[in-house]
Structure formats: structure tokens, C-alpha cells
N, C-alpha and C positions, 0 to 999 in steps of 0.2 A: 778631124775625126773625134765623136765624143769617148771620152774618159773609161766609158763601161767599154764602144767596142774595141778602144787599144787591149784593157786587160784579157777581153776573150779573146781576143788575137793571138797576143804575148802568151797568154796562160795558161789555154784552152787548145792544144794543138792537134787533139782525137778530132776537133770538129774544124773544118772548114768549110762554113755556108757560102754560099756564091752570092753575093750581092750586101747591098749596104742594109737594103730592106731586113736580110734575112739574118746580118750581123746582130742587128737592131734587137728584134723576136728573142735573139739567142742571149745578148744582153739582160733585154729585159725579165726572161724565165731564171736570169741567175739571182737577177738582184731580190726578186721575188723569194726565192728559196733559200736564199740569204735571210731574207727579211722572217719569214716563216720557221728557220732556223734558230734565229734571234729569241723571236716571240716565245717559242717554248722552252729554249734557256731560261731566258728571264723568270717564266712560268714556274720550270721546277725548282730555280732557286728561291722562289716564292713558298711555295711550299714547304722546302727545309726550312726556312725563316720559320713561319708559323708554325711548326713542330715541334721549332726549338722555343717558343713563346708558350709552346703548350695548350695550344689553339687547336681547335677541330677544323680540318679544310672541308668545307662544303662541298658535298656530292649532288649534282642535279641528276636522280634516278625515279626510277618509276618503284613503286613499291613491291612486284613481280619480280625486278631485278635484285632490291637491295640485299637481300642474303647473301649471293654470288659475287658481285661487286663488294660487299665487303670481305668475305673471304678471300679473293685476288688482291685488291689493297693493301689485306691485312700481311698476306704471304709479302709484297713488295716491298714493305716499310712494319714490320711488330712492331707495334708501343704508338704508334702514330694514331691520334684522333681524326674519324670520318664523321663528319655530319649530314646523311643523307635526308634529301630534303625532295621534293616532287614539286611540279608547277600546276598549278590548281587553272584551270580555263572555265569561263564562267559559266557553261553547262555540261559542265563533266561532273560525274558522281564517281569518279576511280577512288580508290583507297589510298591512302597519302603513305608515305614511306614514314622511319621510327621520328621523324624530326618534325614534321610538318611538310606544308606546301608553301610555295609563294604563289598568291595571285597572278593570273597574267597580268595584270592592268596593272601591278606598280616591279611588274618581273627585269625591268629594264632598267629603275633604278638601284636596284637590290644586286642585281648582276655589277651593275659599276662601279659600286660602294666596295665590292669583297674585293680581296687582294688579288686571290688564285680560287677558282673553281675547277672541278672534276667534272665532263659531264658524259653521260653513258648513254652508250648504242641506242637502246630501246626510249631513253629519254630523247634523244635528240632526233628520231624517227618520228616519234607522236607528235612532237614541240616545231619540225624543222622552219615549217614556215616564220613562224614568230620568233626561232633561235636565228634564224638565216638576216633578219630586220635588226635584230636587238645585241645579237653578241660582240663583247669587244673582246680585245688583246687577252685579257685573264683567265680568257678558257683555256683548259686542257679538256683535250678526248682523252676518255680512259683509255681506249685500245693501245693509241699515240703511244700513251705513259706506259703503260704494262709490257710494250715492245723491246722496253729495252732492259725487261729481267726474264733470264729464261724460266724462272722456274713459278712464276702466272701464267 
């Protein structure tokens, strides 16, 4: 038997799936959420790091949003620097948020250079299909982040 289904065996005692296939499923949705778990540790201790550097964490918002998103931010962490920023697509005329835009066409290596980014609802609705190709490990969702202070 592999190693993940002993621990869901041993560990996990609310679930009993019937079969090795369905051990399997159960395994692999943990190590998963494990992993996704991980990823936004690392994430917000990214963040304190850069706050404490005195560094502006990059916000990927739309310009519509950027008043509100900073205000929620700003409630989550005072004194903390946001730099929101918008992603420019090469026939869009939208209005850029207070930082600028990054181009799509160099938006993928600009994302893997920053430490931690922020990215919001409405940015990642307009952007998804190109976010959905291009994001790696460094993203935080806002919602994600703001979930775990009650009073954003």
C-alpha cells in the first residue's frame, strides 16, 4: 500500500472509501490541499517579509476596484505599502490603476520576478484566461487573504 493511503487510513477515520481506486482520489485531494495550503503560507509570509523591507506588495487590480481593495488592505495590515497595478491587453483602452499597467506580452515574466502578489476579483475575471496559462506559486487572491481578518 502507498504511503499517502496508509496515512488516510491511519488518520482519516470519518472517511472510509471502499476500494483502493477510491483510497487513491482521497489521498490525492489531501496531498493537494496540503500543497495549496503550503503555497499560501509561504505566500503571506512573503508578504510580512516585504513589509518589513518596506517594500510595496503588488496588487494586480483593475482601476474600478483600486479605491475599495485598498481600503480592505489597508483595514487588514495599516502602514503596509500596496502597489496596485492593472494588466494592459494589447486592444484594451481601460484606465490603468494609481501604479500603471504591465503589458500582457511580458505580464508572465513580471509575475515570476515579484516575490508575492495580490490579485483581485474583478482583475482576475477580465485577465482569467491569460491568468489561468501564466500564474505561478506567488499569487495570493485577495478574497483568500482578507478571509482570515474579520473585520475586511
Amino acid at each position: 500500500m502507498h504511503p499517502y493511503h496508509r496515512y488516510v487510513a491511519a488518520n482519516l477515520p470519518w472517511f472510509r472509501p471502499a476500494g483502493v481506486e477510491s483510497l487513491g482520489r482521497l489521498a490525492e485531494n489531501l496531498a493537494s490541499e496540503l500543497c495549496a495550503a503550503t503555497r499560501f503560507a509561504r505566500n503571506v509570509a512573503a508578504l510580512h517579509c516585504q513589509a518589513a523591507k518596506g517594500v510595496a506588495v503588488p496588487v494586480l487590480c483593475t482601476a474600478l476596484e483600486e479605491q475599495e481593495v485598498l481600503a480592505r488592505l489597508g483595514r487588514l495590515r495599516p502602514g503596509w505599502s500596496w502597489r496596485c497595478m492593472g494588466i494592459k491587453a494589447p486592444t484594451s483602452e481601460d484606465v490603468a490603476p494609481s501604479s500603471g499597467s504591465v503589458a500582457l506580452a511580458v505580464l508572465h515574466d513580471w509575475m515570476r520576478f515579484q516575490e508575492v502578489l495580490v490579485l483581485t476579483p474583478a482583475c482576475a475575471r477580465e485577465h482569467h484566461y491569460a491568468l489561468s496559462l501564466i500564474a505561478g506559486d506567488n499569487v495570493l487572491d485577495l478574497e483568500e487573504l482578507l478571509a482570515y481578518s474579520p473585520q475586511c
